[in-house]
CHARMM-style PDB file with segment names, atoms N, HN, CA, C and O in Angstrom:
ATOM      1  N   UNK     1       0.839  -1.166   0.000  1.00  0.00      PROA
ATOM      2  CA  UNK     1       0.000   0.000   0.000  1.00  0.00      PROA
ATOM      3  C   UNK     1       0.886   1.230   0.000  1.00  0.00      PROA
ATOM      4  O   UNK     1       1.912   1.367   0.666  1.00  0.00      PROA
ATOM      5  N   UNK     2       0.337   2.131  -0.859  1.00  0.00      PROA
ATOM      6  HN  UNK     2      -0.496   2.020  -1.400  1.00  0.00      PROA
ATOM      7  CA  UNK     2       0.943   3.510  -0.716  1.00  0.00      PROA
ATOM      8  C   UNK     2       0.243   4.443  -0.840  1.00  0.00      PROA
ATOM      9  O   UNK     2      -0.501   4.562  -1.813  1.00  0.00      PROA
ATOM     10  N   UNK     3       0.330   5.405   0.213  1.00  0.00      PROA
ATOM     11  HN  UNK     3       0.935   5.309   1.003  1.00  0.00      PROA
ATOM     12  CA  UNK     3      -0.521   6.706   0.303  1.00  0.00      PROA
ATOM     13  C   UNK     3       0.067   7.732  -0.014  1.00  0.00      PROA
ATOM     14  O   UNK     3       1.069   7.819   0.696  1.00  0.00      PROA
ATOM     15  N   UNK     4      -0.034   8.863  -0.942  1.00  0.00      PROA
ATOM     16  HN  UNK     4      -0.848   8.793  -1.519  1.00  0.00      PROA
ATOM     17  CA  UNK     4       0.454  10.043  -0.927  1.00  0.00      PROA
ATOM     18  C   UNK     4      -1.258  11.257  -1.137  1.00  0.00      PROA
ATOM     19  O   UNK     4      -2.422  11.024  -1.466  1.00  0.00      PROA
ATOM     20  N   UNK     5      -0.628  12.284  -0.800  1.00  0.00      PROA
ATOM     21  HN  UNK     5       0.317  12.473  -0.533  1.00  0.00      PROA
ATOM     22  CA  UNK     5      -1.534  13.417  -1.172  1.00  0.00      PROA
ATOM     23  C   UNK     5      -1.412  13.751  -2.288  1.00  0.00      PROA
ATOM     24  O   UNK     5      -0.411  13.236  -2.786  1.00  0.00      PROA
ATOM     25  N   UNK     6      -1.865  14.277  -2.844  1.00  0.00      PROA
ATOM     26  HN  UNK     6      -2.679  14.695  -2.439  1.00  0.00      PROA
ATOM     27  CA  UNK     6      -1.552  15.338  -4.506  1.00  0.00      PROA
ATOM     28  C   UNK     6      -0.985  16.506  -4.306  1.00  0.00      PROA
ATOM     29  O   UNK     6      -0.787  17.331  -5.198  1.00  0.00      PROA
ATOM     30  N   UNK     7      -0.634  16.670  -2.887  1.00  0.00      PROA
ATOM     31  HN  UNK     7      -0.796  16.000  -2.163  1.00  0.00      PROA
ATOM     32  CA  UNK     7      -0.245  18.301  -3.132  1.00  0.00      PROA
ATOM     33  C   UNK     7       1.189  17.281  -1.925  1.00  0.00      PROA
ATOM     34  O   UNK     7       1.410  17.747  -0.808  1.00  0.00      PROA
ATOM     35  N   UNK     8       1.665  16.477  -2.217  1.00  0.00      PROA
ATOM     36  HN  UNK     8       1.486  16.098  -3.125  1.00  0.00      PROA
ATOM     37  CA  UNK     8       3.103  16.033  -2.066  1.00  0.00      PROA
ATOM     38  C   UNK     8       3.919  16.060  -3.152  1.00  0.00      PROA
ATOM     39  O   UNK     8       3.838  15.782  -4.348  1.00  0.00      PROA
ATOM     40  N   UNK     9       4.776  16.499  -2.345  1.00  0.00      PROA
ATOM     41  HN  UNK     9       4.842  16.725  -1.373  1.00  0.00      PROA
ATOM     42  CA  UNK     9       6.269  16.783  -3.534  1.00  0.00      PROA
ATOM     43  C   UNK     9       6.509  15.827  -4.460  1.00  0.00      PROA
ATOM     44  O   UNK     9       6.480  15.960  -5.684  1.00  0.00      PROA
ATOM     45  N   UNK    10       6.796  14.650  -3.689  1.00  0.00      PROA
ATOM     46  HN  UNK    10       6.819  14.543  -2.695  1.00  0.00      PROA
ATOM     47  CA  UNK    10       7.082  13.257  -4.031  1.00  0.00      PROA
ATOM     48  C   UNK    10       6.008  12.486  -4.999  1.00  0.00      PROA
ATOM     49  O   UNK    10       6.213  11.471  -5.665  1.00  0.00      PROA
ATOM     50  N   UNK    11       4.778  13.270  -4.885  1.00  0.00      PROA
ATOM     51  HN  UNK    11       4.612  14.095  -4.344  1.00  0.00      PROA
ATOM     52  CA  UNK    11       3.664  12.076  -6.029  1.00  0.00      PROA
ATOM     53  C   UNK    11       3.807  11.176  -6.883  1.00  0.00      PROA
ATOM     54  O   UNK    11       3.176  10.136  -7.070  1.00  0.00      PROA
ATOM     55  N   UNK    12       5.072  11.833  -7.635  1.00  0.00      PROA
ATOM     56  HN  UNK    12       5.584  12.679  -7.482  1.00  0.00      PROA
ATOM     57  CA  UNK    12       5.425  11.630  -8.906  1.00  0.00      PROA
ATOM     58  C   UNK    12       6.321   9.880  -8.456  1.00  0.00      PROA
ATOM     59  O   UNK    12       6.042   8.897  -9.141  1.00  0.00      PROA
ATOM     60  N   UNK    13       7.137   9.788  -7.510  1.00  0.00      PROA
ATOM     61  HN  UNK    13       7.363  10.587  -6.953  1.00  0.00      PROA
ATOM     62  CA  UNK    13       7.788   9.233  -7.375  1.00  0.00      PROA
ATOM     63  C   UNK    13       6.902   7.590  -6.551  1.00  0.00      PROA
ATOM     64  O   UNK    13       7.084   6.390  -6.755  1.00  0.00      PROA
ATOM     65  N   UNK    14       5.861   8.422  -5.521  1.00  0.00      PROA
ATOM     66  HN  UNK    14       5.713   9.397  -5.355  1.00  0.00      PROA
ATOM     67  CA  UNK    14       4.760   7.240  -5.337  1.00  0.00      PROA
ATOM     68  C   UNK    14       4.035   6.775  -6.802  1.00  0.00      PROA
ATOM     69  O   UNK    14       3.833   5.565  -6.901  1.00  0.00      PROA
ATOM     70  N   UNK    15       3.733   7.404  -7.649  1.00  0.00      PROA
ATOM     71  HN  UNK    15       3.897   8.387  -7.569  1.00  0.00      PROA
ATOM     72  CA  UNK    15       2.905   6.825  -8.631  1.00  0.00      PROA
ATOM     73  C   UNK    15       4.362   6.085  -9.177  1.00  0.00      PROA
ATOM     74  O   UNK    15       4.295   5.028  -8.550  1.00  0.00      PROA
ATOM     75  N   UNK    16       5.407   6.022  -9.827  1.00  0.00      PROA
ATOM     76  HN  UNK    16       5.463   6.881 -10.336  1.00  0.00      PROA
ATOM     77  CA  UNK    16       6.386   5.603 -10.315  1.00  0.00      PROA
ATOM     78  C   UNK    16       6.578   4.300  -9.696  1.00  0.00      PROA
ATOM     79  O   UNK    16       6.553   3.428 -10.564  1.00  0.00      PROA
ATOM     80  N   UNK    17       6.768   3.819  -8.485  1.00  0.00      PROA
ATOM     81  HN  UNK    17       6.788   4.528  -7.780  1.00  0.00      PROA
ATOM     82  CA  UNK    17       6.932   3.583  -7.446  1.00  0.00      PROA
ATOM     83  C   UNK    17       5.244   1.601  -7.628  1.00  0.00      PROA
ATOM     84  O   UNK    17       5.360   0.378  -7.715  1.00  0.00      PROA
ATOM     85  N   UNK    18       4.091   2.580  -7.581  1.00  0.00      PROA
ATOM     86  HN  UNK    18       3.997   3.573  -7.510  1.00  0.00      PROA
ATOM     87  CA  UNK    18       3.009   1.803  -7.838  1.00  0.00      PROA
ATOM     88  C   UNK    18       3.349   1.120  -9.138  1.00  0.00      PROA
ATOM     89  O   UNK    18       3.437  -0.107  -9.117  1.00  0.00      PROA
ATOM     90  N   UNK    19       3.575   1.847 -10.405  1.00  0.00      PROA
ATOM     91  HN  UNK    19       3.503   2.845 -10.422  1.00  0.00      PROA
ATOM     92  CA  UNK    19       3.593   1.138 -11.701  1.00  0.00      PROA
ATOM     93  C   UNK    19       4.662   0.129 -12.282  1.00  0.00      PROA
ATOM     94  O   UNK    19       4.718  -0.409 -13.388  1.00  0.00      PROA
ATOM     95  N   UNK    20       5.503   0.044 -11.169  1.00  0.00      PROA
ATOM     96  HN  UNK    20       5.457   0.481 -10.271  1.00  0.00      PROA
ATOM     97  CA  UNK    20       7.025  -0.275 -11.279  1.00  0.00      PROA
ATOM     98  C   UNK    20       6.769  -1.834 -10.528  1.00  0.00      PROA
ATOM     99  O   UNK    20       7.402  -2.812 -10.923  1.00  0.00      PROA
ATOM    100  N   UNK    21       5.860  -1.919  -9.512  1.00  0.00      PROA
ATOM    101  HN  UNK    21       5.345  -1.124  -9.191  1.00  0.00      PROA
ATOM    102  CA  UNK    21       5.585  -2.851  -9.118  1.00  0.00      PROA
ATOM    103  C   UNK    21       4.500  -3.630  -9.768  1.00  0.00      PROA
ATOM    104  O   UNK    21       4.377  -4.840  -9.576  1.00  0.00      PROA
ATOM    105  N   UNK    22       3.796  -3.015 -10.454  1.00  0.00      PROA
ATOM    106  HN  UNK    22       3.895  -2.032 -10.609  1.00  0.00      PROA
ATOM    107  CA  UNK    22       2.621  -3.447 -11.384  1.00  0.00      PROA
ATOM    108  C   UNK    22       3.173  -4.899 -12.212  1.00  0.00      PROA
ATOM    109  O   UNK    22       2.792  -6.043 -12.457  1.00  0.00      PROA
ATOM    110  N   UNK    23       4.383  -3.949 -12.457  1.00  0.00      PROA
ATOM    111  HN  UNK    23       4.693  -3.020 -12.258  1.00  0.00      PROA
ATOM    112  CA  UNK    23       5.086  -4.293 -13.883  1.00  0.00      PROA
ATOM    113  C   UNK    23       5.972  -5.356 -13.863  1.00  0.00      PROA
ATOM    114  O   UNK    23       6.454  -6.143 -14.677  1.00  0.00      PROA
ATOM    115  N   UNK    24       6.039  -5.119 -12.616  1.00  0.00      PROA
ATOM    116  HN  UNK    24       5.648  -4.479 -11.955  1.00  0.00      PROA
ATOM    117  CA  UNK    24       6.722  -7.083 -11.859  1.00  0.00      PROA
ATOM    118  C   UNK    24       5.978  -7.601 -11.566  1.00  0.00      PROA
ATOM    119  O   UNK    24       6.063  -8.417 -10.649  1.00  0.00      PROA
ATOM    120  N   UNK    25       4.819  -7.335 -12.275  1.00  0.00      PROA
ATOM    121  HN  UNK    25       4.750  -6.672 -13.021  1.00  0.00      PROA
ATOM    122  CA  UNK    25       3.767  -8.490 -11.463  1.00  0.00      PROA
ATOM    123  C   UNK    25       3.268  -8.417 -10.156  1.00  0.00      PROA
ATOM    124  O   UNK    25       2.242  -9.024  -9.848  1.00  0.00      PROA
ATOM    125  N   UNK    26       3.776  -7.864  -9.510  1.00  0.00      PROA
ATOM    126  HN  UNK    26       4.609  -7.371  -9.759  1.00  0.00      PROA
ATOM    127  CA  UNK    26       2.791  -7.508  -7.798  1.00  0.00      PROA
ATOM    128  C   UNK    26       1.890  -6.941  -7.863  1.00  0.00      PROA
ATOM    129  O   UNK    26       1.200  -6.595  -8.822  1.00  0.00      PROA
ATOM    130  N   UNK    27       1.777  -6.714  -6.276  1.00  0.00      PROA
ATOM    131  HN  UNK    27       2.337  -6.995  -5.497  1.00  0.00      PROA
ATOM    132  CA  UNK    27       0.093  -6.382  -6.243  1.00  0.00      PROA
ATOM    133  C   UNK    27      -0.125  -4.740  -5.732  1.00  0.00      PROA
ATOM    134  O   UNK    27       0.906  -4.579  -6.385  1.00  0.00      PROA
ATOM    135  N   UNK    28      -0.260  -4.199  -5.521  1.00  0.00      PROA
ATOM    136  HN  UNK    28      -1.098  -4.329  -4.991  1.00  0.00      PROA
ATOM    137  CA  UNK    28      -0.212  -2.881  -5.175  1.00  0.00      PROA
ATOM    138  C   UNK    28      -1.544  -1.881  -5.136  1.00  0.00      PROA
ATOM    139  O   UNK    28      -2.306  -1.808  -6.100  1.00  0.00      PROA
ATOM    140  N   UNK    29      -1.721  -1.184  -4.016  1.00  0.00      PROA
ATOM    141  HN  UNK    29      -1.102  -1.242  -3.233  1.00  0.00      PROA
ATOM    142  CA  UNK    29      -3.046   0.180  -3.976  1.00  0.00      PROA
ATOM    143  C   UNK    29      -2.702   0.963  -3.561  1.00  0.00      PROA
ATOM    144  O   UNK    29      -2.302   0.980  -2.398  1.00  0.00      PROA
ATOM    145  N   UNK    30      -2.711   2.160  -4.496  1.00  0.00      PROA
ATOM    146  HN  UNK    30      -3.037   2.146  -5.442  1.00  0.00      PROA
ATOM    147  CA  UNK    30      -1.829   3.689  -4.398  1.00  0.00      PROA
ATOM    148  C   UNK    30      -2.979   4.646  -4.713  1.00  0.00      PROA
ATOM    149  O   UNK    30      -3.471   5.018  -5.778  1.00  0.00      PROA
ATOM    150  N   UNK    31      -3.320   5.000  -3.057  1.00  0.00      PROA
ATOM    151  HN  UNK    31      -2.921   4.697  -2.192  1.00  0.00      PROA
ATOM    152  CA  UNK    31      -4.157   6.153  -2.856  1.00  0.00      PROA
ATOM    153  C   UNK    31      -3.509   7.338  -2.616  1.00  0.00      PROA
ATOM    154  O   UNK    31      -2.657   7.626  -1.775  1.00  0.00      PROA
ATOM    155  N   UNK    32      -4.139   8.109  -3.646  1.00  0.00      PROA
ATOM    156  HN  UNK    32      -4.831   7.875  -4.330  1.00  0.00      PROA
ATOM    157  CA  UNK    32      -3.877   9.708  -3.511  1.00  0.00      PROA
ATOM    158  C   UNK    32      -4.838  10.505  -3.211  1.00  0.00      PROA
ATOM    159  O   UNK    32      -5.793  10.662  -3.971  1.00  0.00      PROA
ATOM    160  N   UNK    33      -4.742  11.029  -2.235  1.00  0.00      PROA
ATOM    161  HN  UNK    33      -3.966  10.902  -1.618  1.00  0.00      PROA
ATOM    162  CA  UNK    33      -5.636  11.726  -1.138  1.00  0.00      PROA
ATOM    163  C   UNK    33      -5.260  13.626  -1.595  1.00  0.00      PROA
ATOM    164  O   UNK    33      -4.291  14.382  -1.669  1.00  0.00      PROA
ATOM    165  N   UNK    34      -6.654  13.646  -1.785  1.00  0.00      PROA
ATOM    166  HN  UNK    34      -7.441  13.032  -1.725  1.00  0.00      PROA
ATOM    167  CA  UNK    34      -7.018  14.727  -2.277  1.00  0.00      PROA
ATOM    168  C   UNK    34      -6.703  16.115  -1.364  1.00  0.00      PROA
ATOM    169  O   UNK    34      -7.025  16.046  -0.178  1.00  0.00      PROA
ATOM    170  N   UNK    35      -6.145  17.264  -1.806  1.00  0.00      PROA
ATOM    171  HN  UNK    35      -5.883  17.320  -2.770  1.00  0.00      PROA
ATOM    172  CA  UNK    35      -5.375  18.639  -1.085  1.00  0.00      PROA
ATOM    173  C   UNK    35      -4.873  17.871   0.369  1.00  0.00      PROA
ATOM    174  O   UNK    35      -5.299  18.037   1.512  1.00  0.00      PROA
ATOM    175  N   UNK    36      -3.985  17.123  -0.052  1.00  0.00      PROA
ATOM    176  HN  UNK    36      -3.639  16.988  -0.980  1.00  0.00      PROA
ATOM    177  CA  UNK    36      -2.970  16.587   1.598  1.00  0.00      PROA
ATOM    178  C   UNK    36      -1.821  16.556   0.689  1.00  0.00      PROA
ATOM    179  O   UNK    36      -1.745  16.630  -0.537  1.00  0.00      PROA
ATOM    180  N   UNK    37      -0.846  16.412   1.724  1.00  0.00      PROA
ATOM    181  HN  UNK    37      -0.907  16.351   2.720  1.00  0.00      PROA
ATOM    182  CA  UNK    37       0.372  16.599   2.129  1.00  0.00      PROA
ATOM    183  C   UNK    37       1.190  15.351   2.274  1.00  0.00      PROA
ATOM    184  O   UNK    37       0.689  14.228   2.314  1.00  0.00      PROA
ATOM    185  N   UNK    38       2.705  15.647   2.364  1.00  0.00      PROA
ATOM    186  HN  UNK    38       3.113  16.559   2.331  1.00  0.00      PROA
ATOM    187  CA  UNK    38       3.443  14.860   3.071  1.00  0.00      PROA
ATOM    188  C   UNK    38       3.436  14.233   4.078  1.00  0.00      PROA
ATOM    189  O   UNK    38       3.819  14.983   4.976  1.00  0.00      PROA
ATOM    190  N   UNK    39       3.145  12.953   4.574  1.00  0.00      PROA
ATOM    191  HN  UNK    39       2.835  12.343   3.845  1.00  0.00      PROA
ATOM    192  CA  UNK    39       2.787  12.721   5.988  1.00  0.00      PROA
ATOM    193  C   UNK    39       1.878  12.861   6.625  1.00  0.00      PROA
ATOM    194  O   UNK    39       1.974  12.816   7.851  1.00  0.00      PROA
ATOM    195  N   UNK    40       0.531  13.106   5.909  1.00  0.00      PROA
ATOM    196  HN  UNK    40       0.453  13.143   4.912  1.00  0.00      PROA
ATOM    197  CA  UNK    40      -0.460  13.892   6.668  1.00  0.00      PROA
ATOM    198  C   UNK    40      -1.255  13.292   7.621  1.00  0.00      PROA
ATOM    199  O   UNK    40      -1.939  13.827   8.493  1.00  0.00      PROA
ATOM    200  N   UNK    41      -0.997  11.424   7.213  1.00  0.00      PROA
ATOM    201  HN  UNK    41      -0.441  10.989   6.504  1.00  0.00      PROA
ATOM    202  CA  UNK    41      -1.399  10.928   8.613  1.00  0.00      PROA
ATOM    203  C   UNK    41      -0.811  11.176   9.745  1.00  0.00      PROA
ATOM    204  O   UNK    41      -1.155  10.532  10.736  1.00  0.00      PROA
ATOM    205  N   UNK    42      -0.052  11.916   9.813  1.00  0.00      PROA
ATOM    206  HN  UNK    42       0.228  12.440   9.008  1.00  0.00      PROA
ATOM    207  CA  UNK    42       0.564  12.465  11.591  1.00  0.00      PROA
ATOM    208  C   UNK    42      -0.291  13.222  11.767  1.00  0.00      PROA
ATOM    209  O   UNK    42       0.020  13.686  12.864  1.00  0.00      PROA
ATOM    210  N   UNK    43      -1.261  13.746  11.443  1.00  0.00      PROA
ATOM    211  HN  UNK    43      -1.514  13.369  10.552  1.00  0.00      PROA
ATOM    212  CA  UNK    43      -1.935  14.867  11.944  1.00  0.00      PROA
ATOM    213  C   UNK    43      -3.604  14.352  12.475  1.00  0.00      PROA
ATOM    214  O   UNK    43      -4.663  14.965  12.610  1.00  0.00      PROA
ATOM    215  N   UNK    44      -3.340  13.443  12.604  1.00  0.00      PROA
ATOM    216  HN  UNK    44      -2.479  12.945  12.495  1.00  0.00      PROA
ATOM    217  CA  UNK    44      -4.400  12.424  12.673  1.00  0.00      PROA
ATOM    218  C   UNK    44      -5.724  13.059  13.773  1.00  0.00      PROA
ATOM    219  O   UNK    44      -6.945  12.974  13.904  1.00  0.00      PROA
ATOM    220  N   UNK    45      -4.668  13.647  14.339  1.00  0.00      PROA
ATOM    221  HN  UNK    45      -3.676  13.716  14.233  1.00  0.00      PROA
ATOM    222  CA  UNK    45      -5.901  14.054  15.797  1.00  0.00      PROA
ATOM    223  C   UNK    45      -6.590  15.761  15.653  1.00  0.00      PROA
ATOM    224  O   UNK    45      -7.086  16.496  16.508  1.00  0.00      PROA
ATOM    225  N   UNK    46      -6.317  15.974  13.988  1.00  0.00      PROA
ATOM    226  HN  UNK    46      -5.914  15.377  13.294  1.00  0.00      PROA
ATOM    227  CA  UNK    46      -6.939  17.527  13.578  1.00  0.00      PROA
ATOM    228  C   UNK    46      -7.464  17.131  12.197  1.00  0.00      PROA
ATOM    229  O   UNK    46      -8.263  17.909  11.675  1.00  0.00      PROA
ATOM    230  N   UNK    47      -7.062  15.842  11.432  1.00  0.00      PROA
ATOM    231  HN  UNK    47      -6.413  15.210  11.856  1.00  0.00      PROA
ATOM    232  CA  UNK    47      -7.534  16.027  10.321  1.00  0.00      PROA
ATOM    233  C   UNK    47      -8.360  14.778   9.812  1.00  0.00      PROA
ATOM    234  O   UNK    47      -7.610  13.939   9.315  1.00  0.00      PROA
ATOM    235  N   UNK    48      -9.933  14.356   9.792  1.00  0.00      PROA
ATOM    236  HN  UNK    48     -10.542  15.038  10.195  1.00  0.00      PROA
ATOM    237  CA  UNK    48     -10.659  13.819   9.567  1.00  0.00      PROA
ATOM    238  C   UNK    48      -9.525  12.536   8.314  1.00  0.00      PROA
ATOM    239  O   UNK    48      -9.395  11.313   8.363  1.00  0.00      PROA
ATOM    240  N   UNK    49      -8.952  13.543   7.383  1.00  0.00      PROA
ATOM    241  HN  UNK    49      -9.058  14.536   7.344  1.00  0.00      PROA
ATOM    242  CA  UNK    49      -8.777  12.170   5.890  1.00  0.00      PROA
ATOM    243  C   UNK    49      -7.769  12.012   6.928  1.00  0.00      PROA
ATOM    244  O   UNK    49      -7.528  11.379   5.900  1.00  0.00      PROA
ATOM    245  N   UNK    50      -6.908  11.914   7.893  1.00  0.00      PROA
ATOM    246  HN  UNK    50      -7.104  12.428   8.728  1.00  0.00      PROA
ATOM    247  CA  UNK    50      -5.814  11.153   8.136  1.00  0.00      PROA
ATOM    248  C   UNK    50      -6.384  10.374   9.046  1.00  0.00      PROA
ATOM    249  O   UNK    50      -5.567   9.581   9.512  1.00  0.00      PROA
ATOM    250  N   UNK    51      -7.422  10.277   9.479  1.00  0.00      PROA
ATOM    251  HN  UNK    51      -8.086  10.922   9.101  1.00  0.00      PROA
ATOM    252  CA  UNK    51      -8.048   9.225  10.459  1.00  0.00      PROA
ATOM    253  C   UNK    51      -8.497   8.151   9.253  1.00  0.00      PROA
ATOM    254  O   UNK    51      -8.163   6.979   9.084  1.00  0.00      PROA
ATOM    255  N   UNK    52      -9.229   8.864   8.620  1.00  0.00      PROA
ATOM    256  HN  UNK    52      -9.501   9.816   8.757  1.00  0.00      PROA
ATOM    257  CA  UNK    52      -9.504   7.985   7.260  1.00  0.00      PROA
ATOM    258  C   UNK    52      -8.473   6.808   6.519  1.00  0.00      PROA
ATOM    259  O   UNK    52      -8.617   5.610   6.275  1.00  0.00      PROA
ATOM    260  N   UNK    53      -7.355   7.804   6.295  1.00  0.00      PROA
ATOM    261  HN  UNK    53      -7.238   8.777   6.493  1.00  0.00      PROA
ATOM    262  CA  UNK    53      -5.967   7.141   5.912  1.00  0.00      PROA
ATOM    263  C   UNK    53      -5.959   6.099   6.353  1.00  0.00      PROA
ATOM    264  O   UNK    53      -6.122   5.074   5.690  1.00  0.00      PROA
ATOM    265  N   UNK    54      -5.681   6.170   8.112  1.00  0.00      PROA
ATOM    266  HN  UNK    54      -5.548   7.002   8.650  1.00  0.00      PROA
ATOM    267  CA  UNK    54      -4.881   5.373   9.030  1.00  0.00      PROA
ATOM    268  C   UNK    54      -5.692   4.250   8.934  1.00  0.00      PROA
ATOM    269  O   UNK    54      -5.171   3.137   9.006  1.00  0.00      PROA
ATOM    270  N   UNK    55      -7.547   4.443   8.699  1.00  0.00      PROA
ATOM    271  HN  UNK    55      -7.970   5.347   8.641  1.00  0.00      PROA
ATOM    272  CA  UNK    55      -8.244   3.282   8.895  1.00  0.00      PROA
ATOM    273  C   UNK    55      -8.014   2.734   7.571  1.00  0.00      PROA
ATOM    274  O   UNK    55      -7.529   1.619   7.760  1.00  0.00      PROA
ATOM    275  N   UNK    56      -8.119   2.956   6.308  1.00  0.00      PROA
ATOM    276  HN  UNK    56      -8.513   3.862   6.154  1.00  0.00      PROA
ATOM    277  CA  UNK    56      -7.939   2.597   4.862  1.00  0.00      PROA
ATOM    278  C   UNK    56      -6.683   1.472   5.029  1.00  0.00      PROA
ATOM    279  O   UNK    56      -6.782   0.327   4.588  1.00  0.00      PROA
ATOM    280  N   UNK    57      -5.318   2.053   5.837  1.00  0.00      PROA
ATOM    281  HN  UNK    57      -5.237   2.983   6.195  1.00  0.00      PROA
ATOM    282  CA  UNK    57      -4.217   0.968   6.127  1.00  0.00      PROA
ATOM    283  C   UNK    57      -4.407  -0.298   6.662  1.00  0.00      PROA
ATOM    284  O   UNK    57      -3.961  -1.357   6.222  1.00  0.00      PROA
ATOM    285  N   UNK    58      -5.399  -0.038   8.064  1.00  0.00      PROA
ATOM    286  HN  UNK    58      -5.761   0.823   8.421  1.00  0.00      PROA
ATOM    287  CA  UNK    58      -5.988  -0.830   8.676  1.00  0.00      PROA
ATOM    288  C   UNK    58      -6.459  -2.120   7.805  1.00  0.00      PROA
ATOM    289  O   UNK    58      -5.921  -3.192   7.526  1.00  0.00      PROA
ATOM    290  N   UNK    59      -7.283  -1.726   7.606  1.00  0.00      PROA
ATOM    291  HN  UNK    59      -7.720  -0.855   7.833  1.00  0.00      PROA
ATOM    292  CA  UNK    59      -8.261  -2.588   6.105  1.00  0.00      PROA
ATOM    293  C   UNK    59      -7.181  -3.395   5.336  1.00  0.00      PROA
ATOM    294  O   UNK    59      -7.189  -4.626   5.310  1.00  0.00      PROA
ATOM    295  N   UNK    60      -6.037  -2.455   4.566  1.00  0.00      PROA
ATOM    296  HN  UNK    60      -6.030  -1.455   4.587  1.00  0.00      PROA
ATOM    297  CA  UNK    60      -5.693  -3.138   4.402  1.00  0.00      PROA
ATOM    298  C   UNK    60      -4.691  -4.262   4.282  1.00  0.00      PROA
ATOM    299  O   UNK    60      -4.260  -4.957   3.362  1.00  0.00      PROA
ATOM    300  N   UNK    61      -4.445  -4.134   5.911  1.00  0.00      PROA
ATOM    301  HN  UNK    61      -4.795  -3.569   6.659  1.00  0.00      PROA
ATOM    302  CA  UNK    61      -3.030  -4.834   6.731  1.00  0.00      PROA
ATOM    303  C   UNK    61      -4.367  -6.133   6.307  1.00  0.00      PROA
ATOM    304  O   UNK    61      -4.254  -6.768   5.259  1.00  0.00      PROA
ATOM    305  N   UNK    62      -5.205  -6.305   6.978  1.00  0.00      PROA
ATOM    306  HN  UNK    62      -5.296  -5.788   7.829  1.00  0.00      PROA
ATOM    307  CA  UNK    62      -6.350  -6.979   7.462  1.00  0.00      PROA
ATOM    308  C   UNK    62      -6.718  -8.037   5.899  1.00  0.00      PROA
ATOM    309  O   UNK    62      -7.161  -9.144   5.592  1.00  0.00      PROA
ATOM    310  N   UNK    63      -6.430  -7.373   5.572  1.00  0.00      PROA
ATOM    311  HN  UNK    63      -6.070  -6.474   5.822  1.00  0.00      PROA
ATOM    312  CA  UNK    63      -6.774  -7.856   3.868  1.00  0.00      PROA
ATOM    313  C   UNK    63      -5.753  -8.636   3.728  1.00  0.00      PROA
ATOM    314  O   UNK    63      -6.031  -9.714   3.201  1.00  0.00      PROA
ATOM    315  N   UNK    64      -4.796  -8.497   3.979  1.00  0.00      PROA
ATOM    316  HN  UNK    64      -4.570  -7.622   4.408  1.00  0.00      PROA
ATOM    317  CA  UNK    64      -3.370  -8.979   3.604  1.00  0.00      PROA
ATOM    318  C   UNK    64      -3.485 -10.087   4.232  1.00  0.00      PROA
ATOM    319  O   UNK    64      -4.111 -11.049   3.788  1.00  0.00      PROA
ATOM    320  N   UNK    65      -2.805 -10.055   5.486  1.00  0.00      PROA
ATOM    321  HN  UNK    65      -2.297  -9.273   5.847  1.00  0.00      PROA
ATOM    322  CA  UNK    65      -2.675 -11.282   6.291  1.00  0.00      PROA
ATOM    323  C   UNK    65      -4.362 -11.636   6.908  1.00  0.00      PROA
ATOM    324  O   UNK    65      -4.658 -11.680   8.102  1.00  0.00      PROA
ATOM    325  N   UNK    66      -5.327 -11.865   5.730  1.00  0.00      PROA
ATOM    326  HN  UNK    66      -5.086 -11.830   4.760  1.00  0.00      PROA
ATOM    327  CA  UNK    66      -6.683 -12.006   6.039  1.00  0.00      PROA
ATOM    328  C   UNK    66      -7.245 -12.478   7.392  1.00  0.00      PROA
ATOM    329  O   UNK    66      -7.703 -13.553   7.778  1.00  0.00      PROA
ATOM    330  N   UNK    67      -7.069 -11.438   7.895  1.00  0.00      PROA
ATOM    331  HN  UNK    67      -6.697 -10.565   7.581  1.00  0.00      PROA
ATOM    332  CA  UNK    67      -7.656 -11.457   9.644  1.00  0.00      PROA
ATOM    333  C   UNK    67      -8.709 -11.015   9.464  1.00  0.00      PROA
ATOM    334  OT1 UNK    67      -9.478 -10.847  10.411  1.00  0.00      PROA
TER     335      UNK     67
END
């Protein structure tokens, strides 16, 4: 899983990053979270999408090792 915002520096390098693994054949979900930031799940306890985020990870740790 990979999360970036659209208004991160780095986007370019998460989407690169998703398609690169595509392309070996893995499996990959690269959410880009709309006017956020770098890191923005640290801000978890002011900003509704980083609670969101953190649960979206949740899901899909849960998915993974199907607990």
């Amino acid at each position: 899983m990979i999360q970036a915002g659209d208004q991160e520096v780095l986007l370019s390098d998460a989407e690169r990053l998703a398609e690169r693994i595509r392309a070996e054949g893995g499996e990959v979900t690269l959410e880009i979270w709309e006017n956020m930031w770098s890191v923005f799940q640290m801000m978890s306890d002011m900003l509704p999408e980083a609670q969101e985020a953190i649960g979206s990870m949740g899901s899909f740790v849960r998915k993974m090792w199907k607990l």
